[in-house]
TIRO-383374 format. One record per residue (C-alpha): residue in three letters; x, y, z; residue number from 1. Coordinates in steps of 0.2 Angstrom, whole numbers, m for minus. Last residue first. Example, Ala and Ser with C-alpha at 12.3 -4.5 7.8 and 13.67 -1.06 7.14 Angstrom:
{type Ser	xx 68	yy m5	zz 36	seq 2}
{type Ala	xx 62	yy m22	zz 39	seq 1}
//
This chain:
{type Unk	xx 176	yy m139	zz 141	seq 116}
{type Unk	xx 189	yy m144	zz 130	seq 115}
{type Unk	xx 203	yy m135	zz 120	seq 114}
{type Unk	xx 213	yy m146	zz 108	seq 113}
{type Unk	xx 228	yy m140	zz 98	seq 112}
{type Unk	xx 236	yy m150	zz 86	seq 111}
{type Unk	xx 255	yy m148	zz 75	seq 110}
{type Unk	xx 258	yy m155	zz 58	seq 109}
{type Unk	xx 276	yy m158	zz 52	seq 108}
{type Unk	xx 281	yy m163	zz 35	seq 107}
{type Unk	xx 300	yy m169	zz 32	seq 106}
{type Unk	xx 310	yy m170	zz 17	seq 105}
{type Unk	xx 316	yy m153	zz 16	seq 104}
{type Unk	xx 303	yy m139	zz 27	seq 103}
{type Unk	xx 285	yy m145	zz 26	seq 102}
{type Unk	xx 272	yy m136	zz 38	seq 101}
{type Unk	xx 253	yy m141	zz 45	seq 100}
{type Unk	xx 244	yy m131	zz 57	seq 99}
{type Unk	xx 230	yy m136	zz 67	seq 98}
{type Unk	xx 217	yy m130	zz 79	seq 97}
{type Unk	xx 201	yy m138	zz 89	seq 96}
{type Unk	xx 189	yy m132	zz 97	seq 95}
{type Unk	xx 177	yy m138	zz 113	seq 94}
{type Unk	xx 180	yy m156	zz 115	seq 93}
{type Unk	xx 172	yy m164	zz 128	seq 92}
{type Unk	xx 186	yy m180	zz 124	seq 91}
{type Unk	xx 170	yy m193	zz 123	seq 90}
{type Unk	xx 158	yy m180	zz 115	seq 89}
{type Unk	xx 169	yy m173	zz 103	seq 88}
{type Unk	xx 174	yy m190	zz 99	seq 87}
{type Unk	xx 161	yy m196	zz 96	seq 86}
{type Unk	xx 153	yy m185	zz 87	seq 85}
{type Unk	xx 168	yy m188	zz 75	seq 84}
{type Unk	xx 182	yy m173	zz 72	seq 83}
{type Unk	xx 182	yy m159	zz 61	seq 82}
{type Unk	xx 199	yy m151	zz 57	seq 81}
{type Unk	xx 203	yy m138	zz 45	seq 80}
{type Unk	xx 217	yy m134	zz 34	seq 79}
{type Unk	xx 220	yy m117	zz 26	seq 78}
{type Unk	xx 219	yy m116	zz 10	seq 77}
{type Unk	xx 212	yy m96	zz 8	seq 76}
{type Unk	xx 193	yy m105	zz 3	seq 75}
{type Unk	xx 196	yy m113	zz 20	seq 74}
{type Unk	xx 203	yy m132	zz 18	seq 73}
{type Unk	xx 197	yy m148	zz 25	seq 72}
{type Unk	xx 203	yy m163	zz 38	seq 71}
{type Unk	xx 194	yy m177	zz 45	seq 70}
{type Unk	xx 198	yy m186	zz 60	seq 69}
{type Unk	xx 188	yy m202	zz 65	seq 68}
{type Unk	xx 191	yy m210	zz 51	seq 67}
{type Unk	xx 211	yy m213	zz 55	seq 66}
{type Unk	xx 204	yy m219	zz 70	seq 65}
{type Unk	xx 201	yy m216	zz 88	seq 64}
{type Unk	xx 197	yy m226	zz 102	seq 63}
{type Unk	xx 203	yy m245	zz 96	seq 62}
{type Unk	xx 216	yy m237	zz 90	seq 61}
{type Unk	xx 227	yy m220	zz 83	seq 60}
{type Unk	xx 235	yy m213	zz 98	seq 59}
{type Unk	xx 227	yy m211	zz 115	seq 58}
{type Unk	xx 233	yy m195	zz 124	seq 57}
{type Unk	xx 219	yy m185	zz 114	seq 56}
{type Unk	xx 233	yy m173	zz 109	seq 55}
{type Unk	xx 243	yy m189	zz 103	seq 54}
{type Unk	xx 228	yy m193	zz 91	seq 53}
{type Unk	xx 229	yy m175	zz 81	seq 52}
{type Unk	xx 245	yy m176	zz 82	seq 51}
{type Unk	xx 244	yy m196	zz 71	seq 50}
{type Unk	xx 230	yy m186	zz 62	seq 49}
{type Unk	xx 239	yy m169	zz 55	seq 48}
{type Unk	xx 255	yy m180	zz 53	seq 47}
{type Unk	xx 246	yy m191	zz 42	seq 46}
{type Unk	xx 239	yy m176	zz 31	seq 45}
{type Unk	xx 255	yy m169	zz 31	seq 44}
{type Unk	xx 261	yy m183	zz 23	seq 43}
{type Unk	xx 248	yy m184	zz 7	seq 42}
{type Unk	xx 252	yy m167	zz 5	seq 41}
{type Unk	xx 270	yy m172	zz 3	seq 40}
{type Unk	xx 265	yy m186	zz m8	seq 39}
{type Unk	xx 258	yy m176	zz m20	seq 38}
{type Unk	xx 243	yy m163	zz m21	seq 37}
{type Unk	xx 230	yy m173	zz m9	seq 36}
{type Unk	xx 212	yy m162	zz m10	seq 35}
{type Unk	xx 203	yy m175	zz m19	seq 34}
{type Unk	xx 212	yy m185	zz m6	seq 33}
{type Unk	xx 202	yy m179	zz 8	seq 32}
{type Unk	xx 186	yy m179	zz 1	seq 31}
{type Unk	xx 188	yy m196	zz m4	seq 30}
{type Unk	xx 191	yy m200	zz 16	seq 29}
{type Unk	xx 209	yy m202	zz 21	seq 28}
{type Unk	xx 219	yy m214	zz 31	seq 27}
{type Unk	xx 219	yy m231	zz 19	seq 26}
{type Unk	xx 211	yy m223	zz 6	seq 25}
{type Unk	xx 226	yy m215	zz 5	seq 24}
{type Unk	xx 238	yy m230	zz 1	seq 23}
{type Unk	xx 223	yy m239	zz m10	seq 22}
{type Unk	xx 228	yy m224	zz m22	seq 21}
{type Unk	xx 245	yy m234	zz m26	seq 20}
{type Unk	xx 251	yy m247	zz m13	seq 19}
{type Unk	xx 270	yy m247	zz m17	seq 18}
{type Unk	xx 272	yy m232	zz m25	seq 17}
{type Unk	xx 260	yy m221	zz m11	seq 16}
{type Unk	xx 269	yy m228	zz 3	seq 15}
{type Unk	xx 285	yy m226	zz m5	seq 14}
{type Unk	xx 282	yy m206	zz m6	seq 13}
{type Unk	xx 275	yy m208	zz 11	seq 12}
{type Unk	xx 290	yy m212	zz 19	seq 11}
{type Unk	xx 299	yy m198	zz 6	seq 10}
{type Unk	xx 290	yy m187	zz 16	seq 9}
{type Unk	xx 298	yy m191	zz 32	seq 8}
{type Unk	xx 285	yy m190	zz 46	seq 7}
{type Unk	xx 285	yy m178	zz 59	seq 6}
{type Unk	xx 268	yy m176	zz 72	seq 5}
{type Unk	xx 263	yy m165	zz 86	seq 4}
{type Unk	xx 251	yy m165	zz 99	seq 3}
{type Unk	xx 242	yy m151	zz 111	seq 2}
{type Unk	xx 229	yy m153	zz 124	seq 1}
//
């Protein structure tokens, strides 16, 4: 299953001004925004959880939340993607792979998941 996900960065950029750091706590865990650079991070971040959600074919919900998706970095940078028990149980998800990319304004974050 695969998803994808663009969001304007300068979305998040007012996002962030408006609610300050109760914006991210809003999507990320703490682990997650101690990784947040700026607001373009921040953005590919989002995009890696709304593709994430449209490669389970359900969106962010009742089923899956922001929460529910939890991404980290190798030593190298590269980002990871854990997902809940439940999930992984619910979807029988067996991997998962993601790659996130800004060009301009826009970050873009594309999600592969292979089940059983």
């Amino acid at each position: 299953m695969i998803g994808i996900d663009l969001i304007k960065t300068s979305r998040m950029e007012r996002f962030i001004e408006r609610f300050g750091d109760k914006a991210l706590q809003k999507f990320l865990s703490q682990n997650e925004i101690n990784l947040i650079k700026n607001h373009k991070t921040a953005a590919g971040f989002w995009a890696t959880k709304e593709a994430c959600s449209k490669a389970l074919g359900i969106g962010i919900g009742k089923e899956c939340g922001f929460f529910d998706i939890t991404i980290s970095k190798t030593k190298n940078g590269a980002p990871i993607l854990t997902l809940s028990e439940k999930l992984m149980s619910d979807f029988n998800i067996k991997n998962t792979s993601v790659s996130i990319t800004h060009d301009g304004e826009y970050a873009i974050a594309v999600v592969a998941i292979e089940t059983f």
